[in-house]
Every structure is written in C-alpha cells, then in structure tokens.
C-alpha positions as CSV (number, residue, x, y, z in Angstrom):
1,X,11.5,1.4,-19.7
2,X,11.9,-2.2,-18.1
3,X,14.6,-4.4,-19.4
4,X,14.1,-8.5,-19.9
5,X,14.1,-10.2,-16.6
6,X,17.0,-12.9,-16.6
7,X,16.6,-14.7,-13.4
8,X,18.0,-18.5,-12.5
9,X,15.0,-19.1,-10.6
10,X,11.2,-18.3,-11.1
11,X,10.3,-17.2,-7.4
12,X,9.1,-14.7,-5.6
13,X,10.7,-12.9,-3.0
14,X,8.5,-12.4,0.0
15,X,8.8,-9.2,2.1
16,X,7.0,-9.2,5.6
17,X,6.8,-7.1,7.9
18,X,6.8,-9.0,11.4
19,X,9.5,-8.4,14.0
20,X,10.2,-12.0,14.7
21,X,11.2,-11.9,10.8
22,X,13.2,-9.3,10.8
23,X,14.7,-10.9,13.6
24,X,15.6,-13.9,11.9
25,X,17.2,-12.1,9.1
26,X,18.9,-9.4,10.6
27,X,21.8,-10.4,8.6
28,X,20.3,-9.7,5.8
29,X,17.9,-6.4,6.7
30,X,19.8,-5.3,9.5
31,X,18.5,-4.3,12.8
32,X,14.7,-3.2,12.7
33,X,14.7,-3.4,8.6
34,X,17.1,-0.7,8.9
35,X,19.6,-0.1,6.0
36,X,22.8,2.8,6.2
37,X,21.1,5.7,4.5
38,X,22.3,6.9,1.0
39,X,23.3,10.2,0.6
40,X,22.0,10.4,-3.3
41,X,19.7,13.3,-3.5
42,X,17.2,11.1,-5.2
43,X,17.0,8.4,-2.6
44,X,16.7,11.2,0.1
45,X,13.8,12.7,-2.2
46,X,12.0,9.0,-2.1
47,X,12.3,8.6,1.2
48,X,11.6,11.9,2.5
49,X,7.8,10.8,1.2
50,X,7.8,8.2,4.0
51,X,8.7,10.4,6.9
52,X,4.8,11.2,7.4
53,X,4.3,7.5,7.4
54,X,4.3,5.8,11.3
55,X,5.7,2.0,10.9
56,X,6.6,0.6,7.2
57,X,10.0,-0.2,8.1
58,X,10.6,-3.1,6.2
59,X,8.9,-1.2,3.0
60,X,11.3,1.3,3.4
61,X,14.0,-1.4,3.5
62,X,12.1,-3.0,0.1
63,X,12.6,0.2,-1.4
64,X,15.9,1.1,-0.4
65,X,17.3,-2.6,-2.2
66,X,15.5,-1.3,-5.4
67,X,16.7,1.9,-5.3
68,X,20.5,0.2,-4.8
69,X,19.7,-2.3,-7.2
70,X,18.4,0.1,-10.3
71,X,21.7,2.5,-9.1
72,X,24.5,-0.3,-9.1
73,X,22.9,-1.9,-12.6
74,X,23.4,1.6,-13.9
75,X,27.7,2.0,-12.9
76,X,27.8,-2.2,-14.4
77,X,26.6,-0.9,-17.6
78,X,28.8,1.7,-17.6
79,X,31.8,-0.7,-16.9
80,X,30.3,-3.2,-19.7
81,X,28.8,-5.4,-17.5
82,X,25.9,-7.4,-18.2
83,X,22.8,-5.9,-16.3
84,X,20.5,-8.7,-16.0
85,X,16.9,-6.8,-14.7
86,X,14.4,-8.3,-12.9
87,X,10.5,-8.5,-12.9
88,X,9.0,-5.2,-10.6
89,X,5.6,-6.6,-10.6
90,X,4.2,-7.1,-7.3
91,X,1.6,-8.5,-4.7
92,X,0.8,-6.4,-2.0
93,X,-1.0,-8.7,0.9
94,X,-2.5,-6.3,4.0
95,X,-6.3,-5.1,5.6
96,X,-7.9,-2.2,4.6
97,X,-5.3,1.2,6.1
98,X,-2.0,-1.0,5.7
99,X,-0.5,1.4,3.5
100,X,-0.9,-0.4,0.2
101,X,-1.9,2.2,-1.9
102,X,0.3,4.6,-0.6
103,X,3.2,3.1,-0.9
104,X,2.2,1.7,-4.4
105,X,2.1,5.3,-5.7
106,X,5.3,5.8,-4.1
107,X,7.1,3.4,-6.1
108,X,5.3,4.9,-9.1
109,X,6.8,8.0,-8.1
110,X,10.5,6.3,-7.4
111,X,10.5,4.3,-10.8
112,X,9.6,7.5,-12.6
113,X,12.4,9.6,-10.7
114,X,15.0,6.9,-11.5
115,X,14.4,6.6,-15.2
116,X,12.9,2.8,-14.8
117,X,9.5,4.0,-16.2
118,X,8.9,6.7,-18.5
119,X,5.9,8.7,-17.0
120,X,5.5,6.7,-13.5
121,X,1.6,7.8,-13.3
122,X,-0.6,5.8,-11.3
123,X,-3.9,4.1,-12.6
124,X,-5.7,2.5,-9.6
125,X,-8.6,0.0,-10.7
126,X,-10.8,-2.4,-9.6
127,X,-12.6,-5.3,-10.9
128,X,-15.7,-3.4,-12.5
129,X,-13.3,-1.7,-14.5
130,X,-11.8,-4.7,-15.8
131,X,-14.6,-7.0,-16.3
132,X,-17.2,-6.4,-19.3
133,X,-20.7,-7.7,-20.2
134,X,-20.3,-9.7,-22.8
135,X,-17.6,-12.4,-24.5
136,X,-14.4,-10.5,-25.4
137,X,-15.2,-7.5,-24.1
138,X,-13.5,-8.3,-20.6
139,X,-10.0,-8.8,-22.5
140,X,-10.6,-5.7,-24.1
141,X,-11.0,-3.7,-21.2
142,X,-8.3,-5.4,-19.6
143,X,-5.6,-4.1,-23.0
144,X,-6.9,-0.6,-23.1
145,X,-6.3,0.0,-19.2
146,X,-2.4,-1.5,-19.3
147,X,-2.2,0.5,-22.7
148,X,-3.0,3.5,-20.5
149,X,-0.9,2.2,-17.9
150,X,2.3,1.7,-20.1
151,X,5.5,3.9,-18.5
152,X,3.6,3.8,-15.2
153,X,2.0,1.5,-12.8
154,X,-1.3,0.0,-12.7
155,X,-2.7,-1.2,-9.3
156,X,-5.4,-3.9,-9.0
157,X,-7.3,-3.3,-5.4
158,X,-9.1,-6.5,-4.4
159,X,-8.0,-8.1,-7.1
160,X,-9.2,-11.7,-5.9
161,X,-12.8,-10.1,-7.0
162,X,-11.7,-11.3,-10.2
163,X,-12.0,-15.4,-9.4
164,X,-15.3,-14.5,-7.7
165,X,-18.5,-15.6,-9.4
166,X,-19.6,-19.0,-11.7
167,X,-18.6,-20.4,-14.1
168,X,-20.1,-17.8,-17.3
169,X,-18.4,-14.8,-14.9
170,X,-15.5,-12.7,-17.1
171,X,-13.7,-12.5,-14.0
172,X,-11.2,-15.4,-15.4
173,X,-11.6,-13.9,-18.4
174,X,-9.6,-10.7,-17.1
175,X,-7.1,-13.1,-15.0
176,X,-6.1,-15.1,-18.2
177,X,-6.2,-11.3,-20.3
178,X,-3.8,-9.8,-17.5
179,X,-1.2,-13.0,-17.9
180,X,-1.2,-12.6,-21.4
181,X,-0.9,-8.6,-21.8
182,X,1.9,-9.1,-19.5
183,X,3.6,-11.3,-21.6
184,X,3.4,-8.7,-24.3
185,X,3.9,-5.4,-22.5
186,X,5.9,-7.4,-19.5
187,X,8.9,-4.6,-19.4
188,X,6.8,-1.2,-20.3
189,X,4.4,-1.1,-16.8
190,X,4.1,-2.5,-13.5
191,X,1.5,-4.5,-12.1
192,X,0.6,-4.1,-8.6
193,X,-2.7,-6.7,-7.3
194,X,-3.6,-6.0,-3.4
195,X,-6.0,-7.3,-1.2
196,X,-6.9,-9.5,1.8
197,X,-3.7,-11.9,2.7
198,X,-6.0,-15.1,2.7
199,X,-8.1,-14.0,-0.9
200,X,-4.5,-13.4,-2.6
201,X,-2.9,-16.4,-1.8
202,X,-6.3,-18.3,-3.2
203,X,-6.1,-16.3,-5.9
204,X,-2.6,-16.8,-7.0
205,X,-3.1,-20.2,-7.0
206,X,-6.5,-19.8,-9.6
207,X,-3.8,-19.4,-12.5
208,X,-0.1,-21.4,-13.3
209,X,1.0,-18.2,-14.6
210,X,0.3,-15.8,-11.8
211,X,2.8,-16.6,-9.3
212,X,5.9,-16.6,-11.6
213,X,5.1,-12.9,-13.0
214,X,4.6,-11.4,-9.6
215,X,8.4,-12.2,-8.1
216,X,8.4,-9.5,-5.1
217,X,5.5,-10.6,-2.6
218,X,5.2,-7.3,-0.2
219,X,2.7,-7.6,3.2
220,X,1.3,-5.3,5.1
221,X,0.4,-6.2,8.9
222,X,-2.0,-4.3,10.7
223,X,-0.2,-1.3,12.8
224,X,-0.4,-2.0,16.7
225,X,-2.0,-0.1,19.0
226,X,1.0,2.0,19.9
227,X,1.7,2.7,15.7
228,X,-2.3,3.6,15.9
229,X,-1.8,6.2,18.6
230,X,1.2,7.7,16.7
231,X,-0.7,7.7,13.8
232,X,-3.1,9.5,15.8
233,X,-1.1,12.3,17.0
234,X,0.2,12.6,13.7
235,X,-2.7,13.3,11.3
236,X,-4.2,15.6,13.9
237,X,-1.4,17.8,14.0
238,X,-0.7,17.9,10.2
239,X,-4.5,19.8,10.6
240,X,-3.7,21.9,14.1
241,X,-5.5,20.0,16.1
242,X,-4.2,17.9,19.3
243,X,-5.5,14.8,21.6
244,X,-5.3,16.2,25.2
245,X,-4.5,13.3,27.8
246,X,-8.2,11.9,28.4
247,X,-8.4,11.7,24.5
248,X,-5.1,9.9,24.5
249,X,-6.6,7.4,27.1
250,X,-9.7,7.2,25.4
251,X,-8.3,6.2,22.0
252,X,-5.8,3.7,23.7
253,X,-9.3,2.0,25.5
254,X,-11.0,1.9,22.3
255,X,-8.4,0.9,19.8
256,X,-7.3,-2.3,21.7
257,X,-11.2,-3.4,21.5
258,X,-11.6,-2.4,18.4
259,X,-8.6,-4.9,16.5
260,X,-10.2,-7.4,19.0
261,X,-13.5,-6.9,17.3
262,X,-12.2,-6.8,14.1
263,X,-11.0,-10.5,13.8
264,X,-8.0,-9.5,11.6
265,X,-10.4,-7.2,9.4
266,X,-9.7,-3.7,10.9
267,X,-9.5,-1.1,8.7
268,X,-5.9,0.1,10.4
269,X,-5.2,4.0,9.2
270,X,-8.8,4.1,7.5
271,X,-10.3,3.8,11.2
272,X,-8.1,6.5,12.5
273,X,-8.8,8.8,9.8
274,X,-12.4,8.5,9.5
275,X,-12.5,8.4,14.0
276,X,-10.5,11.7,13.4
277,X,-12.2,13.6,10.7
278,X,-15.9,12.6,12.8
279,X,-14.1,13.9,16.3
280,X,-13.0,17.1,14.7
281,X,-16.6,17.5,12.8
282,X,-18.0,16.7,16.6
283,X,-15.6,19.7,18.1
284,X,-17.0,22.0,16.0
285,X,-20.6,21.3,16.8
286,X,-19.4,21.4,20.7
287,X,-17.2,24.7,20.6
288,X,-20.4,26.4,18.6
289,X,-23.0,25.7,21.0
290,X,-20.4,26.2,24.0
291,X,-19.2,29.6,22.3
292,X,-15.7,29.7,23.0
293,X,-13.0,30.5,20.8
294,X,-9.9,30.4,22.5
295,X,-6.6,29.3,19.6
296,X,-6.0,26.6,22.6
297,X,-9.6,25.6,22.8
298,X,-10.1,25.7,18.6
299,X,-6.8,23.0,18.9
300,X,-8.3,20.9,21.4
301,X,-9.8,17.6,20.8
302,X,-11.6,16.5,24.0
303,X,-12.7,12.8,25.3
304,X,-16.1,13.7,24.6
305,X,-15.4,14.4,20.3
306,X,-14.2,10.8,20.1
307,X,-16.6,9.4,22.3
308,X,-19.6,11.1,20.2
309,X,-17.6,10.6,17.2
310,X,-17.6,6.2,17.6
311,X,-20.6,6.1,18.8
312,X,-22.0,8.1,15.3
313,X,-20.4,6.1,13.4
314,X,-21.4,2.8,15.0
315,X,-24.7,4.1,14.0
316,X,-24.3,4.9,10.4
317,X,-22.5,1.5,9.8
C-alpha cells in the first residue's frame, strides 16, 4: 500500500518528452533521458517490457527515478530513517498512439512487482462509466469503480469529457466525487487521467483541488516520422511480415503528409497499426487472386498493400 505523502511543496513535477528539454536538463536526466542501468532483476524485468516500444525515452527515465526512489526508501527504513512517500497519481498529456495507455499498465505492473500496490490490476474507464442519470448516482459510480480499483491503478481516458456539458451535467459531479474519494482512499490506488494536452490543462484548472493531487505531470509527443517508420518495421515483423524498399518509400511519403494533415491530432501508433493490419488484410486478397505462395512472397508487403490499404480507409472514415 501507499504511504502518506509528506512533501514541502504542493507541485507537480512535469515530465516531457522534447529533445530541447532534455537538453536543458541533461544534468539532471543525462544525455538522451538516459540513466546508468540497474542491475536489480526487477528493474531489468520492468524494463524489458519497454524494449518493444520505439521512442519513450524520457518515460523510461520517469520510471527508472521511481523505481530508485521506492528501492532507496526501502534500505532508509531499514537504517531507521524516516521515509517520507510521495503522491503516484498522475496526468498523462499526449494524441491518440502516444503510448499512454501502455505505459500506464506498465506502471501498474511495476507498482505491483515492487510491493507499492497490493494487486497492481489495471481498470481503464471513461466518462460514461463514471457519470450516472440521476443526482447521486454519479458519486456513486465514481466510489464503486476506485473501490474496484483499490491495490491497483485506475486510468481515466479523456478525462476532460468530464467538464463537458451544462450546467445540470454530472460530469462535475464525478470531478468533485474523484477529489474527495481520493482524499479518502489517497494511499490504496493510483489515479491516472489522460487526454488531449490542451483539454487537460483546461480541465485541471475546472477544480482547486486537481492540480495538487496529481504531482507527476507525464507528456507524450507525437513520434516523428523516423520513430513512425521504426515502429513500422517493428510491428510487422513481430507478425512475419516485412516492408520491401518501395513500401519503405511509400510509408515515409505518406506519413510526413499525414502529421501535416493532422494539425497535431494524429493518431501516432494507432495510424500505424490500423495502416498495417489493412495492408496485410490487402496482401492477402492480392497473393489469392495472384496465386503464389512463395515463404518470401507470403512475408512481403508490397507498395501496392499500403497504397490500397489508405485509400480504404480514407473511405470508411
């Protein structure tokens, strides 16, 4: 379980990660967000589950100061030393494909493996799950969800829904129930609320309380083109497939456009996936009709798959 948070200050510590940032604080991060490794077979076992993960650096730099931090507070108690905790809940800030949700059950899975919480499961919601019909049935909602939650983390996606809507909306209703069930239950859980980097900040500023319980502010960029292409590479091999060079091309072409388009809403590794999925669906319908089998052929994802594949899905959209 969480201890009480004893903390000087009421801020929030904000994580970012932007290379002119790290830049700035090398002498804090180190180089590219990059700590000396730990050789603890439970930090190895945490971040083993980022090594299928392109970018996140200065997540993996977030949760390699937890990981210290939960350690070191272990040896002071041990020594008699007072172990002041701190708050875990967090804001995660990012587009759709970031890596929010991922790396939320990670920490889950990190908390659990280091004793903070008891079960570490992972209950994702969103606001229809919180907000009820009627007057007191939002608050409610909102207590039996954390009360499933307790020893384990419970994650808010587009959690600036909840300010959305007039006056006799119980989206506030669920704001001002969250506040006070974390007063109550502030060391037994984790609250994670993600969304949009614009609708967060608005949001945390809907309630005096907000700000002060979320103390570790966490956002999540989109990936660059080059990160995309990696990405790429990566979830078609994990399925034995593999981009030949015009495909490469292609995908380079189209993904620059595409974050263009996007206007800072571009869905990041949710494009990729749902390009690559559609591409490989499109190969199949290709290599039927063209009737060849080859293992090298069967492995192949041609210009033509992703071509078909965008264009099909700019028509279902």
């Amino acid at each position: 379980m969480l201890q009480s948070a004893k903390m000087k200050k009421r801020g929030q510590i904000n994580i970012v990660i932007n290379s002119e940032e790290r830049e700035k604080n090398d002498s804090i991060w180190g180089r590219e967000g990059n700590y000396p490794p730990i050789d603890h077979v439970e930090y190895r076992n945490v971040m083993k589950s980022f090594d299928d993960y392109v970018g996140l650096e200065s997540i993996k730099s977030f949760v390699h100061e937890i990981y210290s931090w939960i350690y070191i507070n272990n040896i002071r108690q041990d020594k008699g030393l007072k172990t002041g905790q701190q708050a875990l809940h967090m804001i995660f800030k990012g587009n759709p494909g970031t890596g929010k949700t991922t790396v939320a059950r990670l920490i889950a899975t990190m908390l659990r493996d280091l004793n903070v919480l008891e079960k570490g499961h992972f209950i994702e919601v969103e606001r229809a799950d919180l907000v009820g019909e009627y007057i007191g049935h939002t608050a409610q909602k909102t207590r039996n969800l954390v009360e499933k939650a307790l020893g384990g983390v419970l994650f808010i996606d587009e959690a600036y829904s909840l300010a959305r809507g007039g006056e006799k909306d119980f989206g506030k209703e669920a704001i001002d129930a969250l506040v006070k069930v974390m007063e109550d239950q502030q060391h037994n859980f984790v609250l994670i609320l993600a969304g949009y980097p614009v609708e967060m900040d608005r949001f945390m500023r809907l309630n005096p309380g907000l700000p002060s319980r979320f103390p570790m502010v966490l956002t999540f960029p989109n990936y660059s083109v080059e990160e995309l292409l990696k990405m790429t590479k990566s979830m078609a091999a994990q399925r034995d497939y593999e981009l030949d060079d015009e495909s490469m091309t292609y995908m380079n072409e189209l993904l620059i456009i595409a974050k263009e388009y996007e206007h800072g809403r571009f869905s990041n590794g949710r494009f990729i996936r749902n390009l690559l999925e559609k591409a490989i669906r499109i190969q199949a319908v290709r290599l039927l009709q063209e009737k060849e089998y080859s293992r090298d052929i069967l492995a192949t994802l041609r210009r033509i798959d992703f071509e078909r594949a965008f264009h099909n899905i700019l028509g279902e959209s």
